[in-house]
mmCIF file as Biopython writes it, N, C-alpha, C and O atoms, coordinates in Angstrom:
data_model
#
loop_
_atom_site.group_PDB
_atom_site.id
_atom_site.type_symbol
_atom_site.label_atom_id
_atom_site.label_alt_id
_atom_site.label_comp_id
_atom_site.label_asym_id
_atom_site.label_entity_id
_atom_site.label_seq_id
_atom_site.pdbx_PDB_ins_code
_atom_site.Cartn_x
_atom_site.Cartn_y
_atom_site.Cartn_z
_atom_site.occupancy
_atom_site.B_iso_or_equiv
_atom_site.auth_seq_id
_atom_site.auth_asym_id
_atom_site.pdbx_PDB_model_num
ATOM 1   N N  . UNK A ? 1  ? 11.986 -63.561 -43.003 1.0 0.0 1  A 1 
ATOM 2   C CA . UNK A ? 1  ? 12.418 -62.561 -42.057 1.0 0.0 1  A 1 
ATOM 3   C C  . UNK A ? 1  ? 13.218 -61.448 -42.743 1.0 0.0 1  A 1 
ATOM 4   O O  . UNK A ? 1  ? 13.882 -60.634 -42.103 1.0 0.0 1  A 1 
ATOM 5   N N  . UNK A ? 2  ? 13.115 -61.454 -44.149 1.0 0.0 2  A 1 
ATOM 6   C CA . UNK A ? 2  ? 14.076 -60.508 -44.829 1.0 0.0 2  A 1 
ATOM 7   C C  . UNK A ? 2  ? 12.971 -59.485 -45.448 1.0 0.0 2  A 1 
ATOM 8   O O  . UNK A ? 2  ? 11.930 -59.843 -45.998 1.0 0.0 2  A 1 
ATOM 9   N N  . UNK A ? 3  ? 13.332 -58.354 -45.282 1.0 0.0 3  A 1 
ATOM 10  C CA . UNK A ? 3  ? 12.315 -57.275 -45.667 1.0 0.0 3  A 1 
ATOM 11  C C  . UNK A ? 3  ? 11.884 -57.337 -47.318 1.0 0.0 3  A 1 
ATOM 12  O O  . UNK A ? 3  ? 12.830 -57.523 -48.082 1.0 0.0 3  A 1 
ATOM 13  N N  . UNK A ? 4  ? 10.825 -57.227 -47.792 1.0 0.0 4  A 1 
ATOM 14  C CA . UNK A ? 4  ? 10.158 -57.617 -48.359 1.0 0.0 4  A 1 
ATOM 15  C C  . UNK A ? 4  ? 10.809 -56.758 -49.892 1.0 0.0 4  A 1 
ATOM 16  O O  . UNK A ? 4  ? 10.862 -57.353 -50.968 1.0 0.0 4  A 1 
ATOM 17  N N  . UNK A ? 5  ? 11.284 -55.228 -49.712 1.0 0.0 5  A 1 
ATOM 18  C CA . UNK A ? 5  ? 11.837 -54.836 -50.708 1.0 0.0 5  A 1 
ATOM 19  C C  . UNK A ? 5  ? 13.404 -55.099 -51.000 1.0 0.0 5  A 1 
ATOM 20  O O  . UNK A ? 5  ? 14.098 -54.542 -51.850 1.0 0.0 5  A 1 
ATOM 21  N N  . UNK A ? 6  ? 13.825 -56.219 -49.955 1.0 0.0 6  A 1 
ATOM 22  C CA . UNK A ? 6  ? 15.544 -56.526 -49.978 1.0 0.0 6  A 1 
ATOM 23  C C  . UNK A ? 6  ? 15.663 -56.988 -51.444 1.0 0.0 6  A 1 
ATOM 24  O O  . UNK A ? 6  ? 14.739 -57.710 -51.819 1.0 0.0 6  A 1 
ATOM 25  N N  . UNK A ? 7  ? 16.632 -56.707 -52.345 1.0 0.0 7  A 1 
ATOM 26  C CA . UNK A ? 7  ? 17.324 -57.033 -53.698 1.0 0.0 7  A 1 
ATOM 27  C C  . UNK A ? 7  ? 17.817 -58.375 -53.570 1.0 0.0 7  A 1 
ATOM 28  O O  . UNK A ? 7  ? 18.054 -58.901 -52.482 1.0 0.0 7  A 1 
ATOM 29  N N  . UNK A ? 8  ? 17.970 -58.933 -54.698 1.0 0.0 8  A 1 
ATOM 30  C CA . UNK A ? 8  ? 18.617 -60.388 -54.553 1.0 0.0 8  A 1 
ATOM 31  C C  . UNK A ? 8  ? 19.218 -60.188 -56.007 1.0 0.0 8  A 1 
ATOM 32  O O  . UNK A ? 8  ? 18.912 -59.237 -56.727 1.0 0.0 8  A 1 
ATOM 33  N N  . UNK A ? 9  ? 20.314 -61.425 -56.438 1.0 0.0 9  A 1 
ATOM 34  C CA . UNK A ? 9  ? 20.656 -61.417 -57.497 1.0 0.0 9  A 1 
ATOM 35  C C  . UNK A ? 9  ? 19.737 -61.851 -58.743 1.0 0.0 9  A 1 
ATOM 36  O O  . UNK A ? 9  ? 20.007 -61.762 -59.940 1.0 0.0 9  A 1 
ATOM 37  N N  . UNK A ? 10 ? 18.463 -62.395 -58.067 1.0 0.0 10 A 1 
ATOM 38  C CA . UNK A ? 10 ? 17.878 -63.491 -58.869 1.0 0.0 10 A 1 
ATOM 39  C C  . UNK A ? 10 ? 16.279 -61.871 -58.949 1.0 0.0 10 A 1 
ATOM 40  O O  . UNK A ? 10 ? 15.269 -62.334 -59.479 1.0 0.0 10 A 1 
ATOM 41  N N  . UNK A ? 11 ? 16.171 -60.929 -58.685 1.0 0.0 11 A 1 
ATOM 42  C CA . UNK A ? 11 ? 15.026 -59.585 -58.371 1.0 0.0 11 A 1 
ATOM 43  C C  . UNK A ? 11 ? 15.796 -58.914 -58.973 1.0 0.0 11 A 1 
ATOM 44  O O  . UNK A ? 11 ? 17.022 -58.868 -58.865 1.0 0.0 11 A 1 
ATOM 45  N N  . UNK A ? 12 ? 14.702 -58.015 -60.048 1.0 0.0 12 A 1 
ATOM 46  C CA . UNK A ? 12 ? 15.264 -56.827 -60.271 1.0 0.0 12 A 1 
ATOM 47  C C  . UNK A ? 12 ? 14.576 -55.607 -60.142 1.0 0.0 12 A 1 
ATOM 48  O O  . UNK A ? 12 ? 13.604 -56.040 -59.523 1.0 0.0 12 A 1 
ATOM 49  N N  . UNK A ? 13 ? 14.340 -54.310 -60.275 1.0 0.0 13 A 1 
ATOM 50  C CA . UNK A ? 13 ? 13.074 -53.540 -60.142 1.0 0.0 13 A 1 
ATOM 51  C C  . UNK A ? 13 ? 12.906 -52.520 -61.059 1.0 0.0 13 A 1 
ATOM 52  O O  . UNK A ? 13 ? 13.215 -51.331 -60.989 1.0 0.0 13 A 1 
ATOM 53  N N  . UNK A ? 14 ? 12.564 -52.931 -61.615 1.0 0.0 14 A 1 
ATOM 54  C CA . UNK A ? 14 ? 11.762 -52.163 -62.882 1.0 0.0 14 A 1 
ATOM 55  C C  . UNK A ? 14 ? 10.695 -51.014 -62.597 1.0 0.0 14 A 1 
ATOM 56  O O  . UNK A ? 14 ? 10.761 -49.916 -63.150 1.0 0.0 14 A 1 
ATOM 57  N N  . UNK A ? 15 ? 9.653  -51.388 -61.635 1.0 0.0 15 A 1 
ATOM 58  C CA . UNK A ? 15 ? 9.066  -50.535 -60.659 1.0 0.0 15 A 1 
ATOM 59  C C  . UNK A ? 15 ? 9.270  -49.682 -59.731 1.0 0.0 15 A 1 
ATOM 60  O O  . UNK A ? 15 ? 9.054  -48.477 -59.852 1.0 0.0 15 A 1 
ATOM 61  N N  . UNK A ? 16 ? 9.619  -50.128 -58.923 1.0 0.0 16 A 1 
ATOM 62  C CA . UNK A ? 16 ? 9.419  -50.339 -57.522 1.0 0.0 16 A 1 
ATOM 63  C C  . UNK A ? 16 ? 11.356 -50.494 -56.705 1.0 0.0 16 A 1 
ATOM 64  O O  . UNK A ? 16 ? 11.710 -51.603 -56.306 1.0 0.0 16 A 1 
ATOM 65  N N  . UNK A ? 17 ? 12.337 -49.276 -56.592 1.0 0.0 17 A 1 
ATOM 66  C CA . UNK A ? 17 ? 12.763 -49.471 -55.981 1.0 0.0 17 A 1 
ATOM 67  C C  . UNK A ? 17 ? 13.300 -50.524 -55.035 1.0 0.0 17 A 1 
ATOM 68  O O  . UNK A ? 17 ? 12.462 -50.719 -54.154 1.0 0.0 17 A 1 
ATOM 69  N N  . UNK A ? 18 ? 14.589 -51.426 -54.849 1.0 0.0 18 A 1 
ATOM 70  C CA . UNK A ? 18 ? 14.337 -52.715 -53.635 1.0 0.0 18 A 1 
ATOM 71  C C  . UNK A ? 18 ? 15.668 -51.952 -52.940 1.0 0.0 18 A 1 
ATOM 72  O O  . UNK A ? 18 ? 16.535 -51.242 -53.449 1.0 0.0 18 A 1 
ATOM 73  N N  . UNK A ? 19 ? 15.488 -52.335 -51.773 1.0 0.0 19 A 1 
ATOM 74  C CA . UNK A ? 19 ? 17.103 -51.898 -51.368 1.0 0.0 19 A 1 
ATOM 75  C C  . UNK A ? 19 ? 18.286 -52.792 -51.607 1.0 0.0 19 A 1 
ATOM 76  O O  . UNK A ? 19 ? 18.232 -53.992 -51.879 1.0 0.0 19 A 1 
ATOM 77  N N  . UNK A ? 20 ? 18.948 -52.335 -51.523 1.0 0.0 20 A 1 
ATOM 78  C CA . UNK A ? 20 ? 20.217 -52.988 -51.600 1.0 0.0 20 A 1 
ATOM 79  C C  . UNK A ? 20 ? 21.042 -53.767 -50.467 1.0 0.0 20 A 1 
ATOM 80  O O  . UNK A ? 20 ? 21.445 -53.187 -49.458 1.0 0.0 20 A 1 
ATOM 81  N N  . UNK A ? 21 ? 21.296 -55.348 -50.755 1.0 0.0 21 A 1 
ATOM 82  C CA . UNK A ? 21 ? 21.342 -56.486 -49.801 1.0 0.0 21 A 1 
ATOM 83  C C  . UNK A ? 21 ? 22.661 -55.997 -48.843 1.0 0.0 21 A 1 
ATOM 84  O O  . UNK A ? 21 ? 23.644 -55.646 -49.495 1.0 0.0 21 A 1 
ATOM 85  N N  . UNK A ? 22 ? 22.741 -55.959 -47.874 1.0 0.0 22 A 1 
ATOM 86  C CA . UNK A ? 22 ? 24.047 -55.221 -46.853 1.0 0.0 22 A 1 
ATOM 87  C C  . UNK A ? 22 ? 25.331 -56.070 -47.367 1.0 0.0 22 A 1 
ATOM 88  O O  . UNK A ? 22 ? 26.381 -55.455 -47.553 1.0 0.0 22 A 1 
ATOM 89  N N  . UNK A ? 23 ? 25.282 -57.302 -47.574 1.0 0.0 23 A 1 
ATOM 90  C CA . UNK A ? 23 ? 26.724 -57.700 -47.761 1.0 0.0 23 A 1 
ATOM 91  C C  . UNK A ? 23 ? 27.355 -57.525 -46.433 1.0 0.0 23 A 1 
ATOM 92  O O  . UNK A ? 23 ? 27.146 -56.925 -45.379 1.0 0.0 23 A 1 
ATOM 93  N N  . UNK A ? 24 ? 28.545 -58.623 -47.164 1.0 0.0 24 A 1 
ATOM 94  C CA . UNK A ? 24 ? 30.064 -58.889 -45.878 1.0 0.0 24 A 1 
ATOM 95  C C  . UNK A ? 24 ? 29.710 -57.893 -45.027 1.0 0.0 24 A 1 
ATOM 96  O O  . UNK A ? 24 ? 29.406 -56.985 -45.801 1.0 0.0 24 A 1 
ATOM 97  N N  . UNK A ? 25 ? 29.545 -57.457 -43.830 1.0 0.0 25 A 1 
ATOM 98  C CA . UNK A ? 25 ? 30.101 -56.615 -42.988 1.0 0.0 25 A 1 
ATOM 99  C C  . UNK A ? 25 ? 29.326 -55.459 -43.198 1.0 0.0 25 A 1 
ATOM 100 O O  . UNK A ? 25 ? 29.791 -54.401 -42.775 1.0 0.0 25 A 1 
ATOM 101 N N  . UNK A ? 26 ? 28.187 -55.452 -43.794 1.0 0.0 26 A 1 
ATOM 102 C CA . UNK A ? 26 ? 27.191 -54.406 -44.465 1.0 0.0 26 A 1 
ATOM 103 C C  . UNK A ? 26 ? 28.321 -53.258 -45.243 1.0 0.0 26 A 1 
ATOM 104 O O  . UNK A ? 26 ? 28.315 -52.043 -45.047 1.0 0.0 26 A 1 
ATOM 105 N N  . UNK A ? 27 ? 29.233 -53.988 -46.132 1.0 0.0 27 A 1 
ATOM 106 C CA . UNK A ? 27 ? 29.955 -52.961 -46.838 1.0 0.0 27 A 1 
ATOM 107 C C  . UNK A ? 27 ? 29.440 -52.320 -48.121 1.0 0.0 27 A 1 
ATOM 108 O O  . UNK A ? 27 ? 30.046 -51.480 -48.788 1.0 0.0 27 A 1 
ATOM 109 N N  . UNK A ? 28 ? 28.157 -52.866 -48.391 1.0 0.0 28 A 1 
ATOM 110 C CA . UNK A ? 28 ? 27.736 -52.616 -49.543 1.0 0.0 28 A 1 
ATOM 111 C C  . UNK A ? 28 ? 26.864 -50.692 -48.949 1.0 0.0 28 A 1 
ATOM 112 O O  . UNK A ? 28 ? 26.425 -49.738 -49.591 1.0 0.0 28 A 1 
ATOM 113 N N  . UNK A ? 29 ? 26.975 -50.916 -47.859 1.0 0.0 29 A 1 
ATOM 114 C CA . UNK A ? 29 ? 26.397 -49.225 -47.209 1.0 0.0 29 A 1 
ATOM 115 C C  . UNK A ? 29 ? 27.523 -48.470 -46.787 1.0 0.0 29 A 1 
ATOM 116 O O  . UNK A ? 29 ? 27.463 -47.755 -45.787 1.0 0.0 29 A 1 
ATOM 117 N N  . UNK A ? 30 ? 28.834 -48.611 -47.677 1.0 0.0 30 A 1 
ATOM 118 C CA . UNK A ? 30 ? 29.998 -47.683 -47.040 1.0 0.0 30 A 1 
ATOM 119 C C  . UNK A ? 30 ? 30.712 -48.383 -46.414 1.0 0.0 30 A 1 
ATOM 120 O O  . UNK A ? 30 ? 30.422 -49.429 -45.833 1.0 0.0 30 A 1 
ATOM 121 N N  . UNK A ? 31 ? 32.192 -47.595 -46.525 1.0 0.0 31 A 1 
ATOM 122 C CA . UNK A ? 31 ? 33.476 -48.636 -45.471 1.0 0.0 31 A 1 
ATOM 123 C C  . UNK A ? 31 ? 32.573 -47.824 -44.070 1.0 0.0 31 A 1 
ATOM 124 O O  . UNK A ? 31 ? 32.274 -48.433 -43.044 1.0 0.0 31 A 1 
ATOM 125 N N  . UNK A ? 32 ? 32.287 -46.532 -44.294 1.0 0.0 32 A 1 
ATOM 126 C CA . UNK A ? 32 ? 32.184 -46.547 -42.402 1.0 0.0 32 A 1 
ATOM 127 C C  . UNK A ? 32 ? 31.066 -47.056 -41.727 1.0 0.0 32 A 1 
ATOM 128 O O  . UNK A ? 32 ? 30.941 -46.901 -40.512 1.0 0.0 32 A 1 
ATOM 129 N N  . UNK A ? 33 ? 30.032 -47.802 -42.589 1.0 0.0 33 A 1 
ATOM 130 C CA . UNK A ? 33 ? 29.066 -48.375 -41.888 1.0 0.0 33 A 1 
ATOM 131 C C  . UNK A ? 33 ? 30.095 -49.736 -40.469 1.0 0.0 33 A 1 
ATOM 132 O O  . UNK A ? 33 ? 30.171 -49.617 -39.246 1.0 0.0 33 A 1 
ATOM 133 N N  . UNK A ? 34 ? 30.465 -50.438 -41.044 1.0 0.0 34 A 1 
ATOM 134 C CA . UNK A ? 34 ? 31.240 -51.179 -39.913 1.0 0.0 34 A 1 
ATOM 135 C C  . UNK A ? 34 ? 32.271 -50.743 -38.942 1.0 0.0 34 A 1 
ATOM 136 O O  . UNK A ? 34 ? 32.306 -51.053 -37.751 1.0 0.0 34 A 1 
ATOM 137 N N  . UNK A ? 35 ? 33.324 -49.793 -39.754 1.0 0.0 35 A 1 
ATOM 138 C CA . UNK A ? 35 ? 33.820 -48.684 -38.957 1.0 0.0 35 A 1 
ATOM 139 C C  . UNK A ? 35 ? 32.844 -48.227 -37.771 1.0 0.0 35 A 1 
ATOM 140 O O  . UNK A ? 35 ? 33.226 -48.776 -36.737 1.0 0.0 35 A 1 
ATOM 141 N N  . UNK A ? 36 ? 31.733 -47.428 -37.550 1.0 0.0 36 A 1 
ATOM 142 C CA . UNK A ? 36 ? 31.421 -46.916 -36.852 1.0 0.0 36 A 1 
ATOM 143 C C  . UNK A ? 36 ? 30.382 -48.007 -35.811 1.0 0.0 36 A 1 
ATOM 144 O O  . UNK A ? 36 ? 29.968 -47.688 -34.697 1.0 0.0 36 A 1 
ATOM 145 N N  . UNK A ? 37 ? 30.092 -49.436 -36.563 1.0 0.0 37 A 1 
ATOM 146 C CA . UNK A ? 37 ? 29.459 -50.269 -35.813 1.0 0.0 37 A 1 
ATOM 147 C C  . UNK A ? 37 ? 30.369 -50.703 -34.707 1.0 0.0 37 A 1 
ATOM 148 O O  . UNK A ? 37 ? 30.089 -50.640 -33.510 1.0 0.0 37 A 1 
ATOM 149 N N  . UNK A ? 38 ? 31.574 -51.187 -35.264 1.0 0.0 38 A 1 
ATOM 150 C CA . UNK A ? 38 ? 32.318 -51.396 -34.258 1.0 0.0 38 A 1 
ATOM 151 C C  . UNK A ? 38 ? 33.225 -50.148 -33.441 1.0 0.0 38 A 1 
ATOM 152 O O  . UNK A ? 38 ? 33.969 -50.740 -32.659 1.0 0.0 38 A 1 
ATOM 153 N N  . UNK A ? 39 ? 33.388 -49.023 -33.359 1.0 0.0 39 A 1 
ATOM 154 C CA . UNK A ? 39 ? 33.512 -47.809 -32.392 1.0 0.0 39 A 1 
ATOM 155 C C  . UNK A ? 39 ? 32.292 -47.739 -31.776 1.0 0.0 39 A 1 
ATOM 156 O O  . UNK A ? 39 ? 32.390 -47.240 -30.655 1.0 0.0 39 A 1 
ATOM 157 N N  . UNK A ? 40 ? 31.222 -48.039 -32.074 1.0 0.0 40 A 1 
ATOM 158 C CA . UNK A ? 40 ? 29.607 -48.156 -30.921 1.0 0.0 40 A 1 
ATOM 159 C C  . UNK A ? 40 ? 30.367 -48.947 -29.933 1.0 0.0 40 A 1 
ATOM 160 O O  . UNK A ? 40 ? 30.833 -48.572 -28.857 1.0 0.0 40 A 1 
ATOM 161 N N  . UNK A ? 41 ? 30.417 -50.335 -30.599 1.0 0.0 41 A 1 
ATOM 162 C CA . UNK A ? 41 ? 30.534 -51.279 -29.706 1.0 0.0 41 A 1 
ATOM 163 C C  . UNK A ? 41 ? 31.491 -51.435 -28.889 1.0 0.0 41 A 1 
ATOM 164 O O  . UNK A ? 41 ? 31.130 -52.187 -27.984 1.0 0.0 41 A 1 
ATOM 165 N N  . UNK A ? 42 ? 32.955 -50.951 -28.722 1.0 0.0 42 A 1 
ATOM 166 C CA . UNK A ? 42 ? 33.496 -50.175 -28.027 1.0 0.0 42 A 1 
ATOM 167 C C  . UNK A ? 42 ? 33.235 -49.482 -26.831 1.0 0.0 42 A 1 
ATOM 168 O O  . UNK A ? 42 ? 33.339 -49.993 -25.716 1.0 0.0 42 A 1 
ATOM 169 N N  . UNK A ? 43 ? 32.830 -48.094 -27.102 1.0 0.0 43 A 1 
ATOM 170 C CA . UNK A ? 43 ? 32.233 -47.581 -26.829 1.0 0.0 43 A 1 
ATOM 171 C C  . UNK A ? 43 ? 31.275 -47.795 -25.665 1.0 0.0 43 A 1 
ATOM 172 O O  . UNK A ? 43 ? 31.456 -47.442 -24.499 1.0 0.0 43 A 1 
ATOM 173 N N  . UNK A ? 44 ? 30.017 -48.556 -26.276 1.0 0.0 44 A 1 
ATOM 174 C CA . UNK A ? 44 ? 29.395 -49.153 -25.580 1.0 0.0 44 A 1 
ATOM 175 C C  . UNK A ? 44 ? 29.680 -49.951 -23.983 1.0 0.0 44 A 1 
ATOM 176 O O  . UNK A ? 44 ? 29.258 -49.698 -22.855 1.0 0.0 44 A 1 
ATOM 177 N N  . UNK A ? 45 ? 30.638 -51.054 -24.548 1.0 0.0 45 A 1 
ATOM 178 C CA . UNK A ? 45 ? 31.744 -51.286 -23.584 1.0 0.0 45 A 1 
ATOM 179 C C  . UNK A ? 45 ? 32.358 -51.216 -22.828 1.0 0.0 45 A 1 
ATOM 180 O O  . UNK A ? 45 ? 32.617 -51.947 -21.872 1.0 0.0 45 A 1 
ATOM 181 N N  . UNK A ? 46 ? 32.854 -49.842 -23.321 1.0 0.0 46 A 1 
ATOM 182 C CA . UNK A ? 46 ? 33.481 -48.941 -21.900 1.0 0.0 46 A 1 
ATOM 183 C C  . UNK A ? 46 ? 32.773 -48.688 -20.913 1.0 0.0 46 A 1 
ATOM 184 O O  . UNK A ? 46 ? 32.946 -49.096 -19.764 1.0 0.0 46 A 1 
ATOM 185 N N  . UNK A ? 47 ? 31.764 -47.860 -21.390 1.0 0.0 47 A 1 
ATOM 186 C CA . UNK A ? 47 ? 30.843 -47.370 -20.615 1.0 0.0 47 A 1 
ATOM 187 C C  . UNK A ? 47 ? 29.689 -48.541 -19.678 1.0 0.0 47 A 1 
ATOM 188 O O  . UNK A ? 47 ? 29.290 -48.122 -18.591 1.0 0.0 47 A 1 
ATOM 189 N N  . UNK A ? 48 ? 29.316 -49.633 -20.037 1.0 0.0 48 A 1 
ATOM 190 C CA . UNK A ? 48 ? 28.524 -50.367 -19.162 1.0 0.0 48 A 1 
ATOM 191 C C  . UNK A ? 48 ? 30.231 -50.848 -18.430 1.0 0.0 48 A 1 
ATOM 192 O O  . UNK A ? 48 ? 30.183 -50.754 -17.204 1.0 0.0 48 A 1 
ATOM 193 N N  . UNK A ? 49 ? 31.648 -51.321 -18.954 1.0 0.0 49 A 1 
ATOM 194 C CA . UNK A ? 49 ? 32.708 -51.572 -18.352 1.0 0.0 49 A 1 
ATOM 195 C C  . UNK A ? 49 ? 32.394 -51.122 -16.871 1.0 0.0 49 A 1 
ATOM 196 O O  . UNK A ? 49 ? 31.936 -51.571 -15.820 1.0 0.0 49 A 1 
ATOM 197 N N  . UNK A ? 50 ? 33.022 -49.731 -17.531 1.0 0.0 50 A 1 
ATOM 198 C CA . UNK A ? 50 ? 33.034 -48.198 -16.106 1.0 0.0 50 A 1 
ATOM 199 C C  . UNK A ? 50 ? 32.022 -48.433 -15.252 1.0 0.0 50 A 1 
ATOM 200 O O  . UNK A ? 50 ? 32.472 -48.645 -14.126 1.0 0.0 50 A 1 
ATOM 201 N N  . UNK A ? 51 ? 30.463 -48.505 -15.317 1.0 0.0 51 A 1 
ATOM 202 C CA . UNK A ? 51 ? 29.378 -48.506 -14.143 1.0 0.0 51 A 1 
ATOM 203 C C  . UNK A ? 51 ? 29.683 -49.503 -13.531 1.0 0.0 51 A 1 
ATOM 204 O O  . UNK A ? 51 ? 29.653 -49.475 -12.301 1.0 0.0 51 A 1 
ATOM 205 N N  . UNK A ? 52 ? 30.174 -50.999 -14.427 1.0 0.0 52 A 1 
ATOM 206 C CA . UNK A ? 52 ? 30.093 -51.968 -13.341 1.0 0.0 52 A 1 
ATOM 207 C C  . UNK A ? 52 ? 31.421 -51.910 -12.319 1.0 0.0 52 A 1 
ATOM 208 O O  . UNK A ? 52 ? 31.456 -52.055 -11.097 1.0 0.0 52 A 1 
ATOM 209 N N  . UNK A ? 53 ? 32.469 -51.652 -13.245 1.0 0.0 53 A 1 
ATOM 210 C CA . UNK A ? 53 ? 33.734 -51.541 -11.946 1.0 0.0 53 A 1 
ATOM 211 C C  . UNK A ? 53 ? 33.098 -50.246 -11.019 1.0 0.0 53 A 1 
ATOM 212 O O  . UNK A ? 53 ? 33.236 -50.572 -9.840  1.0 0.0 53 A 1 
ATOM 213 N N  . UNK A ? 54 ? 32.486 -48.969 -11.112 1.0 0.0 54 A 1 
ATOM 214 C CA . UNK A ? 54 ? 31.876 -48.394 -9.705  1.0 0.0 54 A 1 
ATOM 215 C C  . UNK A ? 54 ? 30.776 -49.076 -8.920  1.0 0.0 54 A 1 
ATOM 216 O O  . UNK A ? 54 ? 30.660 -48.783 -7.730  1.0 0.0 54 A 1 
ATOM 217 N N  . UNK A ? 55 ? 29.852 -50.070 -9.540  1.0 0.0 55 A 1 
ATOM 218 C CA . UNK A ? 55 ? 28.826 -50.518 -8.567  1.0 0.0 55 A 1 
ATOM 219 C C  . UNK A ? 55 ? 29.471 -52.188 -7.483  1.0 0.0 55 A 1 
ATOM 220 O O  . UNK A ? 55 ? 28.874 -53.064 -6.857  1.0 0.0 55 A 1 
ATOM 221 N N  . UNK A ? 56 ? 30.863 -51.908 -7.759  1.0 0.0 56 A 1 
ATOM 222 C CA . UNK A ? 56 ? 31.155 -52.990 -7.108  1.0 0.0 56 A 1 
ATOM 223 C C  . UNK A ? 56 ? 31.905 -52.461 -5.789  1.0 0.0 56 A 1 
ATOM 224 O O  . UNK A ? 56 ? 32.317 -53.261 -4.949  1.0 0.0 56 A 1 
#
């Protein structure tokens, strides 16, 4: 289930580009990749929050 060009410690690419494995907290793509995952989710939150306290 892991994409086929994902990097491992044990792959290297000589060819062919692999991406690079996300790591802890996908920090290996930036501190604000999780930063901004979790302000979505927040976010997110609020907003389905808010509709349900009006549809009640």
């Amino acid at each position: 289930m892991v994409h086929p060009r994902m990097g491992t410690p044990l792959t290297s690419a000589p060819d062919v580009a692999l991406l690079e494995p996300p790591g802890f907290l996908m920090l290996n793509y930036g501190l604000a990749t999780p930063t901004v995952t979790l302000a979505a989710h927040v976010a997110y939150g609020a907003l389905i929050g808010a509709f349900t306290s009006l549809a009640r």
